[in-house]
PLY file of the C-alpha trace (Angstrom):
ply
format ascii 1.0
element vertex 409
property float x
property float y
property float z
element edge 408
property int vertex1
property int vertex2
end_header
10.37 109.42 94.74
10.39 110.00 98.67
12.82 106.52 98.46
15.26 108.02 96.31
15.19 111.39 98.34
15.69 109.35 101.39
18.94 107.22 99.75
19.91 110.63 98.68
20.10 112.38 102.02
21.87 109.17 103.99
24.03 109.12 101.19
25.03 112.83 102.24
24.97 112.16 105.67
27.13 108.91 105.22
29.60 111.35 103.08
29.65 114.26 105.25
30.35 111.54 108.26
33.68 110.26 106.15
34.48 114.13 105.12
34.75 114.87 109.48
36.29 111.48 109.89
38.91 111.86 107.33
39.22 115.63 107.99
42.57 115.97 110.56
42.26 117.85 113.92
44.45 121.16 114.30
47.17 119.34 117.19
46.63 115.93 115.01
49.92 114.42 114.00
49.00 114.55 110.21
48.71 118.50 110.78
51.71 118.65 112.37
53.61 117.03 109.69
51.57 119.52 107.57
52.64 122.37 108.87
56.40 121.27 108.99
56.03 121.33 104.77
55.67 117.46 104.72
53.71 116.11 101.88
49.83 114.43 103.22
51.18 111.22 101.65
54.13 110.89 103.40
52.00 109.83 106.34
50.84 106.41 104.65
53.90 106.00 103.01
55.13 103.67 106.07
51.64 101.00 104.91
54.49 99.95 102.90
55.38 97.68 105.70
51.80 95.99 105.72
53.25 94.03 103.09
54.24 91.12 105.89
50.69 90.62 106.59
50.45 89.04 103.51
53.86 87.40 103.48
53.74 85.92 106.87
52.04 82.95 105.91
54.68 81.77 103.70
57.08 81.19 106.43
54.78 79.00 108.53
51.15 77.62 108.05
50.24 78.70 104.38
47.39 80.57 102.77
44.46 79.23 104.54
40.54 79.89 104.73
40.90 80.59 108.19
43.74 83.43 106.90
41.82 85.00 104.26
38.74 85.50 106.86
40.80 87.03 109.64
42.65 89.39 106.97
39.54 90.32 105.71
38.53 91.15 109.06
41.45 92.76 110.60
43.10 94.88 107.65
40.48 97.36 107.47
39.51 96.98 110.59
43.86 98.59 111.17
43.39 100.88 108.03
40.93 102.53 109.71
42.64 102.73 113.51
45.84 104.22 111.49
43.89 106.39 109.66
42.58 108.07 112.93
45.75 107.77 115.02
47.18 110.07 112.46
44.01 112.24 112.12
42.69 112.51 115.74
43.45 114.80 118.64
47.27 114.10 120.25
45.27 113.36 123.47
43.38 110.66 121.78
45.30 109.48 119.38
47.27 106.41 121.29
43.93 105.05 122.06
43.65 103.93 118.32
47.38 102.57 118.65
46.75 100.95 121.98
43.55 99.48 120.18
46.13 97.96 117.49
47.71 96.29 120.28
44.95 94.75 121.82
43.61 93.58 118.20
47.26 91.85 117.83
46.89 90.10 121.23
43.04 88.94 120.63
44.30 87.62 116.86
47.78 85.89 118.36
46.26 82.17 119.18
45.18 81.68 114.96
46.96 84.59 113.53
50.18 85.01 113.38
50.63 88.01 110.58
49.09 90.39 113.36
52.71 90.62 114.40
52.78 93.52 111.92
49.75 95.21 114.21
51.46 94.83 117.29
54.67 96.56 115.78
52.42 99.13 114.22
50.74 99.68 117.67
53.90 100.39 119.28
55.12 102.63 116.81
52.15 104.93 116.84
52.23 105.17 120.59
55.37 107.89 120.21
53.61 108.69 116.74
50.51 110.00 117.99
52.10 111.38 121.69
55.07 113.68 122.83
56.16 112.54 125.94
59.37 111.41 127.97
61.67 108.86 125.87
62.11 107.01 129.29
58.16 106.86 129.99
58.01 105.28 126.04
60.53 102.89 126.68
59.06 101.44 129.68
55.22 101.05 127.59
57.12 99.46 125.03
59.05 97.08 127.44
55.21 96.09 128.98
53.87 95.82 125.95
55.91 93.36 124.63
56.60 91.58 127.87
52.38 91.20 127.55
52.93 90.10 123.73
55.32 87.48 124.51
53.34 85.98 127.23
50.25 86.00 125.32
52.61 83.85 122.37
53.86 81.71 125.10
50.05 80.66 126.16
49.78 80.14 122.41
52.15 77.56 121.78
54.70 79.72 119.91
58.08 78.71 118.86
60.78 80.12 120.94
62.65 82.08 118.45
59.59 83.95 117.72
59.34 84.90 121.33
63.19 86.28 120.89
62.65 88.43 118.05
59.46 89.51 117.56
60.35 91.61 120.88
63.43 92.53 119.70
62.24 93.78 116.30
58.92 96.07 118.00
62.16 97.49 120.52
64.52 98.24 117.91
61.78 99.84 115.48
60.08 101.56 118.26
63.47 103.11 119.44
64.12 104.61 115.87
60.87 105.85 115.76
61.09 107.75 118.90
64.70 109.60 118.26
63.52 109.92 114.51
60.31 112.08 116.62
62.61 113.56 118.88
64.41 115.11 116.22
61.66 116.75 114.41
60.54 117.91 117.81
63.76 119.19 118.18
63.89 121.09 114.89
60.90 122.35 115.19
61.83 123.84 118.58
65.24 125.31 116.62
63.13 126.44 113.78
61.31 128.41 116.40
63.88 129.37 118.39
65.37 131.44 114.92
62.13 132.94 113.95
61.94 134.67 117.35
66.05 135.17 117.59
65.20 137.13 114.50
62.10 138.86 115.51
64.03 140.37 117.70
67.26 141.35 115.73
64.85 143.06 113.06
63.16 145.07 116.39
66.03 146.44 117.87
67.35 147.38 114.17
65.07 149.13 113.35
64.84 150.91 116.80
68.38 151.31 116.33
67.88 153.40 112.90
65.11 155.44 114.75
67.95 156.49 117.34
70.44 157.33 114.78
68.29 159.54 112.45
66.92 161.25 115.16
70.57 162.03 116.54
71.34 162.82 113.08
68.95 164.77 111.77
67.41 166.29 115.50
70.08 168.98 115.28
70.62 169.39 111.87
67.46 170.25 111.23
66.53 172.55 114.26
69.73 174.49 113.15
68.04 174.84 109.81
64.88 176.22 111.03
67.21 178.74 113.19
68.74 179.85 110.08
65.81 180.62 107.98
64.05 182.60 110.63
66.83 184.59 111.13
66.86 184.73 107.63
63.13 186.09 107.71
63.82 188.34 110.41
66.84 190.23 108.48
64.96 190.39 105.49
62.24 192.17 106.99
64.56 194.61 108.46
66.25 195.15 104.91
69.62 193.75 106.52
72.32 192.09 103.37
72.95 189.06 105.96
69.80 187.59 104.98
70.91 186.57 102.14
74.25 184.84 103.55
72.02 183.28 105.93
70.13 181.25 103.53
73.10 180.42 101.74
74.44 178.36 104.96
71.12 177.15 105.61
71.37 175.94 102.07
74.61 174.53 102.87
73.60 172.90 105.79
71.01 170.88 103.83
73.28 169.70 101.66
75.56 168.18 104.65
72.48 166.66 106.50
71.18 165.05 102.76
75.03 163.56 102.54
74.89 162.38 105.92
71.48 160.45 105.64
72.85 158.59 102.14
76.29 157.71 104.46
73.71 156.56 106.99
71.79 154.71 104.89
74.10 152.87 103.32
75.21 151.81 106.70
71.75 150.70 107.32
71.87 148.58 103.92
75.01 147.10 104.38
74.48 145.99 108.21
73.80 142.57 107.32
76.31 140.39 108.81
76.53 142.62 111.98
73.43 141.88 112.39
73.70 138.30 111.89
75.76 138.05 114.46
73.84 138.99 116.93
71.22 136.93 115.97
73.57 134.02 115.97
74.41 134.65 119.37
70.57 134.68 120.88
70.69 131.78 118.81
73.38 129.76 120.30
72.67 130.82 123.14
69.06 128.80 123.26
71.25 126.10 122.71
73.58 126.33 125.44
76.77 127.12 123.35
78.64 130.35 123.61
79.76 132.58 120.69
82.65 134.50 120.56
83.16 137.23 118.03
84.63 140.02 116.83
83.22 143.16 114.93
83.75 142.47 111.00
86.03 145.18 109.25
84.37 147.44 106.27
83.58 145.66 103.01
81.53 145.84 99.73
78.24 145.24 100.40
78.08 142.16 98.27
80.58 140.28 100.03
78.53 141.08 103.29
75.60 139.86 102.05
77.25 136.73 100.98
78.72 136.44 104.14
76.12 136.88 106.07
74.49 133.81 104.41
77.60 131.45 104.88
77.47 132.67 108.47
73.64 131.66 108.85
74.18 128.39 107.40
77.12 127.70 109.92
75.84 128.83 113.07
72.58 126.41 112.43
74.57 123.49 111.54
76.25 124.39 114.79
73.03 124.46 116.47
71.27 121.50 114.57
74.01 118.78 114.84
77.45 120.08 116.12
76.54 119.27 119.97
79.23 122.06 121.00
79.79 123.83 124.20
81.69 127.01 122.11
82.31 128.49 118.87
84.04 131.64 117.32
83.74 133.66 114.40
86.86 135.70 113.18
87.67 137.88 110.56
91.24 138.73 109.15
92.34 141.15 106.33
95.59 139.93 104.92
96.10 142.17 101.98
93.57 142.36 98.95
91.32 139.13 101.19
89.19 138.90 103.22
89.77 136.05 105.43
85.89 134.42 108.07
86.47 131.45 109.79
83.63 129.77 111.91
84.94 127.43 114.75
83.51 124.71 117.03
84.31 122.23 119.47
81.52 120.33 118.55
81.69 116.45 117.57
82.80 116.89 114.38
82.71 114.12 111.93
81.48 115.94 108.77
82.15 113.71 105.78
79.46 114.78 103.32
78.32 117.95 102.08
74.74 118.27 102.19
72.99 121.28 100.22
73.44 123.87 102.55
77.56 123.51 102.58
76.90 123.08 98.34
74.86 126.67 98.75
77.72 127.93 100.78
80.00 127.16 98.12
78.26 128.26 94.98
77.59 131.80 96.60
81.52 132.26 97.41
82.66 130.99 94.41
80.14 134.09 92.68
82.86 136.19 94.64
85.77 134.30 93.19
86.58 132.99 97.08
86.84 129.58 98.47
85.56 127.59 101.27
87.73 124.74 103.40
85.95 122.57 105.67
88.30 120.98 107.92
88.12 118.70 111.13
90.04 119.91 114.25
92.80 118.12 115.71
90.77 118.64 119.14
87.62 117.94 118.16
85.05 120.35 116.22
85.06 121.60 112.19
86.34 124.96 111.09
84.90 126.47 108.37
87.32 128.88 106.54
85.98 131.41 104.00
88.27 133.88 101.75
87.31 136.48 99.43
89.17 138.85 97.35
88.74 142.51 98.77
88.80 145.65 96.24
91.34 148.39 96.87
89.43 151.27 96.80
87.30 152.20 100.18
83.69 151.49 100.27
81.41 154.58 101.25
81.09 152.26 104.59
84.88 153.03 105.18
83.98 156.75 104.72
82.72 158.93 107.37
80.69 162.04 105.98
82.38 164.68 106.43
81.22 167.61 109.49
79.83 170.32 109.04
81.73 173.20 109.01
82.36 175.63 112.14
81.63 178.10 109.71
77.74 177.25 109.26
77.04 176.50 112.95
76.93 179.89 114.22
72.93 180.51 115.18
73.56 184.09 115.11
74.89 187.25 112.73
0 1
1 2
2 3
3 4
4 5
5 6
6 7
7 8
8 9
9 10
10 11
11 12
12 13
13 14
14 15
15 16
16 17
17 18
18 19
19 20
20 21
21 22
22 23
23 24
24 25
25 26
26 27
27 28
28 29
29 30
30 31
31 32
32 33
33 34
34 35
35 36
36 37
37 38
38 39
39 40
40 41
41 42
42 43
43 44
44 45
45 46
46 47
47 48
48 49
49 50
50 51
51 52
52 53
53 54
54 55
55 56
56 57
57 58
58 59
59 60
60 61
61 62
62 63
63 64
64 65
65 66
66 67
67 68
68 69
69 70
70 71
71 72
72 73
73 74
74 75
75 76
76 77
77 78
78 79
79 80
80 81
81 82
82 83
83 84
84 85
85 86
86 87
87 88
88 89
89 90
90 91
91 92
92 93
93 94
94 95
95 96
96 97
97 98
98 99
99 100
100 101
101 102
102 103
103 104
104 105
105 106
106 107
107 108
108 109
109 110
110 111
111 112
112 113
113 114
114 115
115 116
116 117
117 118
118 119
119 120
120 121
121 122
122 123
123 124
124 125
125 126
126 127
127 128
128 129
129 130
130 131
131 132
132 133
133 134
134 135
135 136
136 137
137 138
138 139
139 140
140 141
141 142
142 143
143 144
144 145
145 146
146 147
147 148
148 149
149 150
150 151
151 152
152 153
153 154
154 155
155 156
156 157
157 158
158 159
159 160
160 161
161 162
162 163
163 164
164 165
165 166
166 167
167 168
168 169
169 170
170 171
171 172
172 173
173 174
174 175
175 176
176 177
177 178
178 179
179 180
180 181
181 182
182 183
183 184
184 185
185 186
186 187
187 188
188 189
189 190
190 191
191 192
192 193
193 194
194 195
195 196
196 197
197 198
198 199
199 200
200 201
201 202
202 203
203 204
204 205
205 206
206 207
207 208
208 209
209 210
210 211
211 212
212 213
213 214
214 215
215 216
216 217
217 218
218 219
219 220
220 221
221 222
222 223
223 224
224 225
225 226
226 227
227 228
228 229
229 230
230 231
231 232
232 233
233 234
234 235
235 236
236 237
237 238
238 239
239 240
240 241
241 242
242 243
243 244
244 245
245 246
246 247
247 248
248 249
249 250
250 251
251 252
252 253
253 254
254 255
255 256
256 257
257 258
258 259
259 260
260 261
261 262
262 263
263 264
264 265
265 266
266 267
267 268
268 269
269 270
270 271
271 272
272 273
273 274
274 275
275 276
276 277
277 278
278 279
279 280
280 281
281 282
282 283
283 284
284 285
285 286
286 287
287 288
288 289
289 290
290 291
291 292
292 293
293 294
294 295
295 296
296 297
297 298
298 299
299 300
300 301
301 302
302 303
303 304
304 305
305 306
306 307
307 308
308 309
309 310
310 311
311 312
312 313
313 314
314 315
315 316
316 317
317 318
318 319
319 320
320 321
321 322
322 323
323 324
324 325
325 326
326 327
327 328
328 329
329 330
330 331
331 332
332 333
333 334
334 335
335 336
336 337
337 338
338 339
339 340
340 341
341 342
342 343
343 344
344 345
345 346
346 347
347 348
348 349
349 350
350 351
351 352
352 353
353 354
354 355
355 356
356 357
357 358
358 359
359 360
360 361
361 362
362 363
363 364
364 365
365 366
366 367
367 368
368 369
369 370
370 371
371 372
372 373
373 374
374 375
375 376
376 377
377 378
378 379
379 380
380 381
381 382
382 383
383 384
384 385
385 386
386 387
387 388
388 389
389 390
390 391
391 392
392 393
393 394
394 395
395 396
396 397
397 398
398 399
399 400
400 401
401 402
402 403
403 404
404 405
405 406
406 407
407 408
């Protein structure tokens, strides 16, 4: 009994020991991918190219005892330092890829399929670390300059001291702009979050402003009007009467006013995008140029609004421009947007963002052209049909009359 108790609680030790080993740490690069929406898998997915360990032999030496030991040895032995440069801390993470490394280099005299260690070790390095592209580079260049060496001592043929360098360089390289760029994103992906933070602050600050200049006045002359009201009633005066007629007049005006307002409000949405793709290009170093859009159906805003979003971070994302300009034209019953950049250009493919773009303009009965500048850049050219009649954005509410703002009999 007090044996099986006793293989039961080391048995829950031993598991709870895997759980914390196994469990990733919050600035760990497996979190990280995490939080970027990237499936847990996704991280193993690249154990794939473990596969030479076992293929190695057949281009030199064979399956041998001597093989099957070390592999037996050394695979789990590299599960296990993967496993934990993905799971670990960032600050200790590249000592489980630097450990892959030195396994490679102790293995290279009777083993040569931990070649795929070596190039594993390297890759992790920029994995598991964000740091200075130049500062990887030169830790790649010594590692391998060590790894070649260490081959050399071994009696290794010379074309394997030619391209097993070359192959850890080129594979490292990809591996650090492929990091680079998610850094990058992720930076972007920030950088629009705050951008609109801050558009959605100073709107709504905006619509405090404006209903307290519109109503501030409209309603203190309302509460003038009623105690006058009150005060000629109690004095028996006939004015009373016509004083709570304009008061009720008045109300009417200010409820108009507030429905013109708020469908302002409503239908702000490409104004304020904008903005926000200004402060957005902005954190990029590229300058916007733009020009108020004219009155439209709030639909077409709206859809707008989203082609404009999707533009301006394509801009940001891949474009590489110094400038860029939005412009609107009304040429009859259309509504012309174009968005311009002198970016690199070089847009062949539509991805699912330009397909989106398309689908929602289309719902309009519009089109979108994307075109390649003679100088260098894309333009993106948007037209929708525009109704006739005026939209209640085109309208101003009408004042109040000079009649009702008299504040005394």
């Amino acid at each position: 009994m007090i044996a099986r108790a006793r293989r039961l609680l080391e048995s829950t030790v031993l598991s709870k020991g895997l759980a914390t080993l196994l469990r990733p740490a919050p600035d760990s690069a497996a979190a990280d991918h995490r939080r970027r929406g990237q499936s847990g898998w996704s991280d193993y997915i690249h154990l794939l190219w473990t596969s030479w360990v076992f293929l190695t032999p057949l281009f030199g030496g064979g399956y041998t005892a001597r093989w099957a030991l070390l592999t037996l040895l050394s695979y789990p032995t590299f599960l296990f330092l993967y496993a934990r440069a993905m799971l670990a801390p960032r600050h200790h993470a590249p000592r489980y890829a630097l450990a892959m490394v030195v396994m490679s280099l102790v293995l290279v005299p009777w083993y040569p399929s931990g070649i795929s260690y070596f190039v594993f070790g390297c890759v992790m390095l920029r994995v598991c670390r964000n740091g200075s592209t130049w500062r990887y580079l030169l830790q790649l260049l010594l590692l391998n300059a060590v790894y070649v060496g260490t081959a050399w001592l071994a009696g290794w043929a010379w074309q394997n001291l030619v391209w097993i360098p070359f192959m850890s360089v080129v594979i490292g390289l990809i591996s650090n702009m492929e990091a680079v760029n998610k850094d990058r994103d992720a930076q972007l992906q920030l950088s629009q979050d705050e951008v609109r933070r801050l558009a959605a602050t100073a709107e709504r600050e905006r619509i405090g402003r404006d209903l307290h200049d519109l109503l501030g006045h409209t309603l203190s002359l309302i509460t003038l009007k009623l105690e006058l009201s009150r005060k000629l009633y109690d004095r028996g005066d006939a004015r009373a009467r016509q004083e709570i007629g304009e008061a009720e007049d008045i109300a009417r005006q200010a409820l108009a006013q507030v429905r013109s307002a708020v469908t302002g409000f409503r239908s702000s949405d490409l104004a304020g995008e904008l903005a926000s793709a200004r402060l957005l290009l902005e954190c990029q170093q590229v300058h916007l140029d733009y020009q108020p859009p004219p009155p439209m159906p709030l639909e077409i805003e709206r859809a707008l609004a989203l082609v404009l979003r999707e533009a301006v971070t394509n801009i940001a994302r891949h474009a590489l421009a110094g400038n860029a300009q939005v412009h609107f034209e009304r040429d009859g019953h259309a509504l012309m947007m174009q968005v311009r950049d002198n970016g690199r250009g070089g847009v062949t493919t539509e991805g699912n963002g330009l397909a989106g773009m398309r689908e929602r303009i289309a719902a309009l009965r519009g089109t979108l052209q994307l075109e390649p500048l003679p100088q260098g850049g894309t333009c993106i050219t948007v037209r929708v049909p525009m109704p006739a009649v005026s939209t209640p954005r085109d309208r101003a509410p009408d004042p109040l009359p000079a009649s009702l703002l008299k504040g005394t009999p």
